[in-house]
C-alpha positions, 0 to 999 in steps of 0.5 A: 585611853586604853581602847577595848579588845575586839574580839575576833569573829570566827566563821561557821566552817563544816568538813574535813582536813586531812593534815600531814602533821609535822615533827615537834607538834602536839596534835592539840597544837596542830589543831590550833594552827589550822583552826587559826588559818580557817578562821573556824569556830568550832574543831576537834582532832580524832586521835593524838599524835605523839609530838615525835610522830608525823602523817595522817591527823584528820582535822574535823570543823564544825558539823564533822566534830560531831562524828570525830568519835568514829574514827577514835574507834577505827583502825589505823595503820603507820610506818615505823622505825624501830631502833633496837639495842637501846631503850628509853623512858618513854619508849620514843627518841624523844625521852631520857637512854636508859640501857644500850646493848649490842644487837646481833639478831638475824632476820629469822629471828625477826620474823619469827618475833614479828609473827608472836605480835600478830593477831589478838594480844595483850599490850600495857599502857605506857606511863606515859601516855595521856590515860587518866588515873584518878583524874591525872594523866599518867604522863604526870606521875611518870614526870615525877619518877612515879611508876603506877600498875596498868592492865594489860589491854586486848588490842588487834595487831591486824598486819605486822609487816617487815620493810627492811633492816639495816642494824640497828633500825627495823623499819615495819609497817602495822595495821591495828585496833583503837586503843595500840600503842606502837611505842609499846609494841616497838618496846615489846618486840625488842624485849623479845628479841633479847636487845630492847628497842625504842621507836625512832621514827612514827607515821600514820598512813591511814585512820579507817577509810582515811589514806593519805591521797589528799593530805596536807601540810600546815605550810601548804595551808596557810599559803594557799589561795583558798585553804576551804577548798581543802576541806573533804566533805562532812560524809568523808568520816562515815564512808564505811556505813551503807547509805539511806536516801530519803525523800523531803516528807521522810527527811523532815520526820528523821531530823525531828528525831522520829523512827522510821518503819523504811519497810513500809516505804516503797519509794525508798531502798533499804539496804540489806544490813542492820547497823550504822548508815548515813542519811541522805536527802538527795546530796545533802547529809542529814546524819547517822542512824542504825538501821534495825530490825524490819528497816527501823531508820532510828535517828543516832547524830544529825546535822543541822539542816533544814530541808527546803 
């Protein structure tokens, strides 16, 4: 007798992983893992990672899912290895040698191409890459040998540092906009310095205020006595907005989803700034807000909670 399937009951896990991700996983593919080791019910990643790359995924479950997109906007920052002299398909190692040349380029030529790339450009998206074009990513035209027109982009290439060079591998690290790829960027400084490029090697060391101080592996998860208490708090994804602290009386009226005049509130201090804060009722987050004209709190994301 065929006996019916239980299904497995995941629990209600709140916070932030910051998880190191490893080479050979899609970021989809990490999630899963990790999701799995916390028994989570509910989780979202903040940006891919290319399969090839590794470093900094932030990893949100439950209640932090719901501020994911703040990172998806923020700058990010990676180490990477840029081998000139051969480029490929898809712009990484992973894909198919489409022409080699020699590499004789100096140092001052370097430089002096690494200083064109800072600052405002204009950057074309790869083919592949996961954006969509008429429902389909590109990724998939590109499996099928077809090549679309993209837009040249306006992304920041805020810092464009170089760390070494040993023939043919250029290793730099690079702080930039949402929306960069740095395979592309990899590709186009090669193309300026006459020999092509791809990139070797990619790691994220940093996603807004996110660093890599308390990051782990999925071995180091699975293994760990207490794999919750890796978790950083809900509030780690909005460390860069001012913080607003109500009482019981206001904290109940915000989560009703009510604007607060704060000016007329002498009980409470009201940052000197217009725009995104976190909301507080003593140590407990209660969401995001804007913060605007004449100290109008408007209510943006909440958190479900109910103050006592």
């Amino acid at each position: 007798m065929n006996q019916a399937r239980v299904k497995r009951v995941r629990d209600l896990v709140d916070g932030v992983l910051l998880l190191d991700k490893p080479v050979g996983l899609s970021s989809n593919d990490a999630l899963i893992k990790a999701k799995r080791i916390l028994n989570a019910k509910k989780a979202g990643h903040t940006g891919t990672l290319d399969p090839f790359a590794t470093g900094l995924l932030p990893l949100c479950f439950g209640e932090a899912t719901k501020f994911s997109q703040d990172l998806l906007e923020a700058d990010k920052s990676y180490d990477t290895t840029v081998h000139l002299g051969q480029t490929t398909d898809t712009g990484d190692t992973e894909g198919q040698v489409l022409e080699t040349r020699e590499v004789h380029v100096t140092l001052a030529q370097i430089e002096a191409v690494l200083a064109q790339f800072r600052g405002p450009i204009k950057q074309v998206p790869p083919m592949y890459s996961a954006l969509k074009r008429d429902g389909k990513p590109l990724y998939e035209y590109a499996r099928e040998g077809i090549t679309l027109e993209r837009e040249a982009r306006d992304v920041v290439i805020h810092k464009l540092e170089l760390i070494s060079y040993e023939a043919p591998f250029l290793k730099l690290s690079v702080t930039c906009s949402k929306g960069t790829y740095i395979r592309v960027l990899g590709e186009d400084i090669g193309a300026a310095l006459g020999c092509g490029a791809h990139l070797n090697a990619l790691r994220r060391t940093q996603v807004g205020e996110l660093t890599t101080d308390r990051m782990i592996t999925l071995d180091e998860l699975a293994v760990h006595a207490a794999p919750l208490d890796l978790l950083s708090p809900v509030d780690a994804l909005l460390s860069s907005f001012p913080p607003v602290q109500l009482n019981a009386d206001l904290a109940k009226r915000f989560l009703n989803g009510q604007r607060l005049p704060l000016g007329k509130e002498p009980s409470i201090t009201v940052p000197q700034y217009q725009g995104r804060v976190r909301v507080y009722l003593d140590d407990k987050l209660l969401g995001t807000a804007i913060l605007g004209e004449y100290s109008i709190l408007a209510p943006e994301r909440l958190i479900a909670f109910t103050p006592q």
